[in-house]
C-alpha positions in Angstrom: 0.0 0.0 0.0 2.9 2.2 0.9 4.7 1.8 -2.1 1.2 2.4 -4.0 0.5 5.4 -2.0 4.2 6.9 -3.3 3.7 6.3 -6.8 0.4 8.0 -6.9 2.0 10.7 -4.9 4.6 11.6 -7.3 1.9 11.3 -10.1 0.1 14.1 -7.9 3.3 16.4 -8.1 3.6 16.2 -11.7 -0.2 16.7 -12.3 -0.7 19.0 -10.2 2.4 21.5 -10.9 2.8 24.6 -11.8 1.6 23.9 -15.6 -1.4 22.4 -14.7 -2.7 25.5 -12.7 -2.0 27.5 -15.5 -3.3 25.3 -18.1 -6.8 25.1 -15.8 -6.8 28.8 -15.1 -5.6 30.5 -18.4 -8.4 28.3 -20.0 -10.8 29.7 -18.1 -9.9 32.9 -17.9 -9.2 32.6 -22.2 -12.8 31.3 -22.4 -14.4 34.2 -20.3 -13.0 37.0 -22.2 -13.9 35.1 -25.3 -17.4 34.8 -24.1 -17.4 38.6 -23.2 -18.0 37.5 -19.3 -21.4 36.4 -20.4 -21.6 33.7 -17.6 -21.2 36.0 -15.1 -23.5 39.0 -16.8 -26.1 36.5 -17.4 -26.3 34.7 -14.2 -30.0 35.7 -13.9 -31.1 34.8 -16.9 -29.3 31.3 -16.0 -31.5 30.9 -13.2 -34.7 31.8 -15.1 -33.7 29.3 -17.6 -32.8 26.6 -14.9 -37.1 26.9 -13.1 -38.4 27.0 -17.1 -36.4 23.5 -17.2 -38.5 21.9 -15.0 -41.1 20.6 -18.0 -39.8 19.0 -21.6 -40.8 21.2 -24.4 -42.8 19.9 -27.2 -39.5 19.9 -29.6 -37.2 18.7 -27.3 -35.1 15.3 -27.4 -33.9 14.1 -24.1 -34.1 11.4 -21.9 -34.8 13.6 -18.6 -35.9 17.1 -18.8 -33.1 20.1 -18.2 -34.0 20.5 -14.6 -33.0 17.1 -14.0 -29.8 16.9 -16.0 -28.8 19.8 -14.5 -29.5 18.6 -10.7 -28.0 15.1 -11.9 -24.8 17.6 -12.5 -25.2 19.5 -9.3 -25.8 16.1 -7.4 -22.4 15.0 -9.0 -20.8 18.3 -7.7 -22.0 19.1 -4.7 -20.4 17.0 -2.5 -17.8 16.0 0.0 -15.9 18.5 -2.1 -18.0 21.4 -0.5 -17.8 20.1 2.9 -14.7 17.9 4.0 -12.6 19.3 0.0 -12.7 23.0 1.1 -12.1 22.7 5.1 -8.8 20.1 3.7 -7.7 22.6 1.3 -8.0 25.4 4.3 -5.9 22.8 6.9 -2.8 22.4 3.8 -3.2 26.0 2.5 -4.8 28.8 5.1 -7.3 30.6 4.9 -6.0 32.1 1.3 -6.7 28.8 -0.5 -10.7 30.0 0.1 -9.7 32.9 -2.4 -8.1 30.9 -5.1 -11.2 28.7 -4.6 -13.3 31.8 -5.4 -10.7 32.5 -8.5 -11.0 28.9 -10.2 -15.2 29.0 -9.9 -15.5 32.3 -11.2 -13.5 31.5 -14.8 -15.1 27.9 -14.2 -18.1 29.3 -14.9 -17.0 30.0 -18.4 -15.0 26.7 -18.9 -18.3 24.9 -17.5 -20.4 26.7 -19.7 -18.5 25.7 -22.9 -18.1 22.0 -21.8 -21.8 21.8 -21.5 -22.3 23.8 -24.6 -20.0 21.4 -26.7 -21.3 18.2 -24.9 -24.8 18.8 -25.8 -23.9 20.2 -29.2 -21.7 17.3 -30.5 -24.1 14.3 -28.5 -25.3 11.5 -30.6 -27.4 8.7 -29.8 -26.4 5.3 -28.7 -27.6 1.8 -29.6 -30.3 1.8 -27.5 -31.6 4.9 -29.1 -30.3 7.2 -25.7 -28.9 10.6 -26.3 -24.7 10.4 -25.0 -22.7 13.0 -24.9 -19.4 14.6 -22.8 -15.7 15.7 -24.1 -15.1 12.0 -25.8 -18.0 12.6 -27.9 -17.1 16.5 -28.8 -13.6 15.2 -29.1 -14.9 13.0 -32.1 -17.6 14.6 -33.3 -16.0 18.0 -33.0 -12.4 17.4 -33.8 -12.9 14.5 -36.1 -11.8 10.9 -35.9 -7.6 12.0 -36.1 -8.7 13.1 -32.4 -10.3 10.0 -31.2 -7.3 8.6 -29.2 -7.8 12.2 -26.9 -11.7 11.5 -26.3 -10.5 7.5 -25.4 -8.0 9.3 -23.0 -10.6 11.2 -21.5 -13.2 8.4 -21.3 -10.0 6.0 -19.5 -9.2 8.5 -16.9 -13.3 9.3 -16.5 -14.0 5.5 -16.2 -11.5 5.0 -13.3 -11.9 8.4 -11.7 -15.4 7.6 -11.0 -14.0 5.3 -8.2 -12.6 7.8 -6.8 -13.5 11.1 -6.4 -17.5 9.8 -7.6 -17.1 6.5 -5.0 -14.8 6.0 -2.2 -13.8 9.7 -1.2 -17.5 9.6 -0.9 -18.6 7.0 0.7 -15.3 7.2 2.9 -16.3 10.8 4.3 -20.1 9.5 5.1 -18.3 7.1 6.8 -16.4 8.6 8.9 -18.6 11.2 9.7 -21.6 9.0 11.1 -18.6 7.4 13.1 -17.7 10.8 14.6 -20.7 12.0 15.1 -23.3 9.0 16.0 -20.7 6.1 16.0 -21.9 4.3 13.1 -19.7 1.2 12.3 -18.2 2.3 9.3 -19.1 -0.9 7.7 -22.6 -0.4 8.3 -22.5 3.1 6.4 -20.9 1.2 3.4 -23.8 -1.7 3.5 -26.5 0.5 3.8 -25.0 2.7 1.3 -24.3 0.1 -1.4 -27.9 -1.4 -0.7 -29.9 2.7 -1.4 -27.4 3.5 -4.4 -28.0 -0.2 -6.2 -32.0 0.3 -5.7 -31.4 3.9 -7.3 -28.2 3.8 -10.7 -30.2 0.2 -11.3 -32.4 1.8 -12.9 -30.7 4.2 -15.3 -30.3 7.9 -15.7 -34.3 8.9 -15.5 -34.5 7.0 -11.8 -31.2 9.1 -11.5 -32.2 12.0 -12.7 -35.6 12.1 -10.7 -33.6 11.2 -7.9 -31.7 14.1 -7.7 -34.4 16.8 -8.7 -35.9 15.5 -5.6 -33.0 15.6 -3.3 -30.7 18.3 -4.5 -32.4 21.4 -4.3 -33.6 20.6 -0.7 -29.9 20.0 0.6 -28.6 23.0 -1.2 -31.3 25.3 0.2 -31.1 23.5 3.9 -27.4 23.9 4.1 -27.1 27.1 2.8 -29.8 28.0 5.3 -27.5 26.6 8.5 -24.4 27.9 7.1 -26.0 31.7 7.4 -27.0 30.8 10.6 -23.4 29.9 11.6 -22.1 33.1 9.9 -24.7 35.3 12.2 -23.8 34.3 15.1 -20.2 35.2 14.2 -21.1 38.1 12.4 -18.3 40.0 14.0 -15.7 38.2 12.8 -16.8 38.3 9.2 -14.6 41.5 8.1 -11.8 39.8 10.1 -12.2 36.6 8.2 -12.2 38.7 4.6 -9.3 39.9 6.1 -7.2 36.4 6.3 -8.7 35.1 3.3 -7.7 38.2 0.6 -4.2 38.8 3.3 -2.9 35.2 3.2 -3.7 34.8 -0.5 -0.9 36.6 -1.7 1.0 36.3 1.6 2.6 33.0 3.4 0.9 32.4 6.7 3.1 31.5 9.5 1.9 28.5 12.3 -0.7 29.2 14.7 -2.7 27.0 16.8 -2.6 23.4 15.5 -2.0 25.5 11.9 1.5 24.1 10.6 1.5 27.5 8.3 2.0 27.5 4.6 3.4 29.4 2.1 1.5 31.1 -1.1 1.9 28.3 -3.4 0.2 25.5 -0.7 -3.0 28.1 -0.6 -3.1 28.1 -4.8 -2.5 25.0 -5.7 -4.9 23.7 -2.7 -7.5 26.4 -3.2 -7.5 25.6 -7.2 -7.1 21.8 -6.7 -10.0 21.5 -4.1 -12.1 24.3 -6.3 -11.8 21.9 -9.4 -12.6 18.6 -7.1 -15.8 20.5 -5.6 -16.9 22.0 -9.1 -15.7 20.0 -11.4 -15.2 22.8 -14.0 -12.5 21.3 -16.3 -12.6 18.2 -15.8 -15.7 17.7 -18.6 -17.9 15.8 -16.7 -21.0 18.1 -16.4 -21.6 17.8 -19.9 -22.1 14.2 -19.6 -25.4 14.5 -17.8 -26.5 17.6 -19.7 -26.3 15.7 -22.8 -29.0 13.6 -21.5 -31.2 16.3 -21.0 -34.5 17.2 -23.1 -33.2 20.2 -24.9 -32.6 21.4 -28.4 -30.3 24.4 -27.7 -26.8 23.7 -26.2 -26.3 27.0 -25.2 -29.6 26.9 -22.4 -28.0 24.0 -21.1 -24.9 25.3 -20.1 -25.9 28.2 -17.0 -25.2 28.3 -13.2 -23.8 25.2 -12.2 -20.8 26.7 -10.9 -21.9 29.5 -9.0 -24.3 27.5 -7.4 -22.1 24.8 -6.2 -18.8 26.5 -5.6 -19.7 30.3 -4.9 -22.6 29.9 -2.8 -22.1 26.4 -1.4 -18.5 26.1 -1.0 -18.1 29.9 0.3 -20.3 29.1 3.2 -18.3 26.2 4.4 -15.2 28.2 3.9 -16.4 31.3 5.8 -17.8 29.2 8.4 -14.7 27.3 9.4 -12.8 31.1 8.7 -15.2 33.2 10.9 -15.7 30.7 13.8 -11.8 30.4 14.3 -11.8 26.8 14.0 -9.2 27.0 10.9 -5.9 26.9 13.1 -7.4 23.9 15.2 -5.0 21.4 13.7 -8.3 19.3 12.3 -8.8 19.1 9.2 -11.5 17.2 6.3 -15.2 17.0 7.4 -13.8 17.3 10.9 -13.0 20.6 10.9 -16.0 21.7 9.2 -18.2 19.9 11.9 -16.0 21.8 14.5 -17.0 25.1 12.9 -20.8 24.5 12.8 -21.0 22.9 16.6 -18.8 25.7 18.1 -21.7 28.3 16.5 -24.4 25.8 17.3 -23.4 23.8 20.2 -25.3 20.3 20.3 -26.6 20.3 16.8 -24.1 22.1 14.9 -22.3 19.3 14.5 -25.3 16.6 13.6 -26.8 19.3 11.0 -23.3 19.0 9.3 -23.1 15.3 9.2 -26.8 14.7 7.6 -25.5 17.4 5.1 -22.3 15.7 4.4 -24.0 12.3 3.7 -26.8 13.7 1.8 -24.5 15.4 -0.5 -22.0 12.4 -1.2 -24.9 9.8 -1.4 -25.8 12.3 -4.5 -22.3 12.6 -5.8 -21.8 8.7 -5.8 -25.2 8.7 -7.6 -24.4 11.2 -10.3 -20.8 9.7 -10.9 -22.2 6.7 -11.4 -23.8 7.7 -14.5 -20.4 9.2 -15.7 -18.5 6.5 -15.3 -21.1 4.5 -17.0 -20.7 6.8 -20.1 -17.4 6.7 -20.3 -16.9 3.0 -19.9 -19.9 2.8 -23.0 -17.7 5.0 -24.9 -14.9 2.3 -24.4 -16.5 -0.7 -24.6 -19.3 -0.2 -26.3 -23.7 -0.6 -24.5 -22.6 -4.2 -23.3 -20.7 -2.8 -20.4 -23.4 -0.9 -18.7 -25.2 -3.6 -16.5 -21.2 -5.0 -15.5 -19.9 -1.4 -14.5 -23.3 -0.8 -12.6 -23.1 -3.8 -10.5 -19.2 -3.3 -10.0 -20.1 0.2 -8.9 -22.6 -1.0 -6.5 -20.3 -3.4 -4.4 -17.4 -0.8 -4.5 -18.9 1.2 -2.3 -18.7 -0.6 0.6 -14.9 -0.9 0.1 -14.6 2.8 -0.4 -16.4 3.1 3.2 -13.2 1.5 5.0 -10.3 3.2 3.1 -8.0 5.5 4.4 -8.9 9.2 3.8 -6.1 10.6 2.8 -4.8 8.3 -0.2 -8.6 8.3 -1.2 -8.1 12.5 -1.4 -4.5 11.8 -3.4 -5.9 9.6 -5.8 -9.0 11.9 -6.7 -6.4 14.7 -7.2 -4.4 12.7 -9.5 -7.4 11.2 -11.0 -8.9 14.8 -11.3 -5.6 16.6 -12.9 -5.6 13.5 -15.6 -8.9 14.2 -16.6 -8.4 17.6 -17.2 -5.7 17.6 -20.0 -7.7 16.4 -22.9 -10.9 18.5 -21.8 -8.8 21.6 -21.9 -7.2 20.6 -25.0 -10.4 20.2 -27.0 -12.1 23.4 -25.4 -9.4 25.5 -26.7 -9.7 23.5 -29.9 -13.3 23.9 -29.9 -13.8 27.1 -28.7 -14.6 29.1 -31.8 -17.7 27.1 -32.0 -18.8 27.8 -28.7 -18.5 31.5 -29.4 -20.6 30.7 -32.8 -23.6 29.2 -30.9 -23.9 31.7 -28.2 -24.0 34.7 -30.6 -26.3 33.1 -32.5 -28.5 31.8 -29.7 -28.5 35.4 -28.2 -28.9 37.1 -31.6 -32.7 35.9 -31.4 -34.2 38.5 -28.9 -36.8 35.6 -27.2 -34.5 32.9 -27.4 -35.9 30.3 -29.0 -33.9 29.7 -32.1 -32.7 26.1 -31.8 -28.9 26.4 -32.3 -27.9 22.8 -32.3 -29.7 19.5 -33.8 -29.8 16.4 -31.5 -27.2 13.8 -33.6 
């Protein structure tokens, strides 16, 4: 295991360097001037297009209708990544890693917006007459078949990475959370786990997708709620917490506390790394589920996701553990976020955290099931489905017994491998990106299809 965990580590330091943060970031910054910062002028209009998504349209070609594909995203997303992913990237990189967070979800929303753009663009149909779509498909459909070895990549590192960062970081933090906090065998949490996911990815995208429309806007609104709650009653220390965050981005931060201090490259590299684990932005996969929803414009498809899961969500867990003071505790993971509600709301704080926490990953491993399962059709072809769904099913409760922090290193990795070939075809692809969205805003009601289902 040792000699497993140092390979993967020196993986980690080669993926994650100095190139890849550039490579992630320039991207997204390249495709938000490109798009004129429309994601982020049009946020509203996002939103209004994400409530009109609730009902198929009588032109539109989908499995499950965009309000479901987009919450089957968002239950993908919003995870232990928001949770345990931003109070670990906090513990290795201070209170400035929150800011670089902030950075990477703000051009994410541009490099989110064109994945899901090109994804639903570029989707085709598979044997069994479903719509499929995601980088491998753009890749090929986009770049043409010279290109195909880049979408394989893609669909090789996707089809592993799903037992990762989509399985047992997942199931792993539920675990040890209901251990902590109600002392839950964490072999239990993995049975009873494996037993709710089978009876739910069994039954393909639409159970998923209805799944999730049920489930994720409940949790998102519910935590959000208690992390506001946690911020007033340390209201005071928000402009102090501001303070740390926007300081100690651009500033090494020396030990404090249990705080073994870290210098300006830990709170980047951290802040960007645990940004891109929470929202996914770059790594493609959003645009697998979107392809799946009843739509016949790309360019609707492709709002919000990011703000939603890593400006709201993840900046409440981040100001929470900031603001209560908790940060410098020497905890770190779900841990530390716990400690951050119970010290604002002693004797529930800490319970309200924990349902969160296991409601979110319960939806992640649900909605990275149906990633995975894309990606390993893309391999091997509609045959593979009902194996990788029954493998996924009884790896969960392996993932509940694994060690944290060589689950957290091999999502990293996992997540930084992913990336390459998505970035490579968005730049690739980008000038038909820009095409759609001119001419899907060029019609003043917005209802000019600007794509054909494939």
């Amino acid at each position: 295991m040792q000699f497993l965990e140092n390979i993967v580590n020196q993986v980690n330091g080669l993926v994650w360097g100095p190139l890849m943060l550039v490579l992630i970031l320039g991207t997204g910054f390249f495709l938000m001037v490109m798009l004129k910062f429309m994601p982020l002028l049009r946020i509203g209009s996002g939103f209004a297009l994400m409530w009109r998504g609730r009902e198929k349209g009588a032109e539109d070609t989908g499995e499950i209708s965009p309000f479901q594909a987009l919450m089957t995203c968002l239950a993908a997303t919003v995870g232990t990544g928001n949770i345990a992913g931003v109070a670990t990237a906090i513990f290795l990189g201070g209170p400035g890693a929150l800011f670089w967070m902030w950075c990477t979800a703000l051009v994410g929303m541009a490099t989110k917006y064109c994945e899901v753009v090109l994804a639903v663009h570029f989707r085709e149909k598979d044997t069994r007459s479903e719509h499929v779509g995601g980088p491998m498909y753009a890749i090929k459909n986009g770049l043409g078949r010279r290109w195909v070895w880049l979408g394989t990549a893609f669909a090789i590192f996707g089809g592993f990475a799903g037992f990762g960062i989509g399985n047992m970081v997942q199931v792993n933090s539920m675990a040890l959370a209901l251990k902590a906090t109600f002392s839950i065998p964490m072999w239990v949490t993995g049975t009873v786990a494996m037993v709710l996911v089978g009876m739910v990815i069994l039954g393909g995208i639409k159970r998923i997708g209805s799944v999730a429309a049920a489930l994720v806007p409940f949790m998102c609104v519910a935590y959000v709620l208690a992390g506001l709650a946690v911020l007033i009653v340390n209201a005071d220390a928000i402009p102090g917490a501001f303070d740390l965050i926007f300081t100690h981005a651009f500033t090494p931060i020396a030990a404090t506390g249990g705080f073994t201090g870290a210098a300006v490259m830990a709170a980047i590299r951290y802040g960007v790394a645990r940004g891109i684990f929470s929202n996914e932005a770059g790594l493609g996969t959003a645009g697998i589920a979107q392809a799946a929803g009843t739509t016949t414009s790309a360019v609707r498809s492709g709002m919000i996701g990011t703000f939603i899961d890593t400006i709201i969500v993840c900046s409440m867990t981040g100001l929470a553990i900031v603001c209560s003071g908790v940060w410098s505790s020497g905890e770190s993971g779900a841990e530390l976020s716990a400690l951050a509600f119970e010290s604002a709301l002693p004797g529930y704080g800490g319970a309200i955290l924990t349902i969160a926490l296991v409601i979110f990953a319960f939806t992640t491993i649900l909605g990275w099931s149906y990633y995975g399962e894309k990606c390993w059709e893309f391999l091997l072809g509609a045959r593979a489905i009902k194996p990788y769904r029954l493998i996924w099913v009884v790896a969960v409760p392996f993932g509940a017994i694994a060690q944290l922090d060589f689950a957290w290193l091999l999502a990293d990795t996992l997540n930084g491998l992913m990336a390459i070939p998505n970035l490579i075809s968005l730049l690739l692809l980008s000038p038909v990106v820009l095409k759609l969205t001119r001419d899907y805003f060029a019609s003043p009601a917005n209802l000019q299809p600007v794509t054909q289902s494939r």
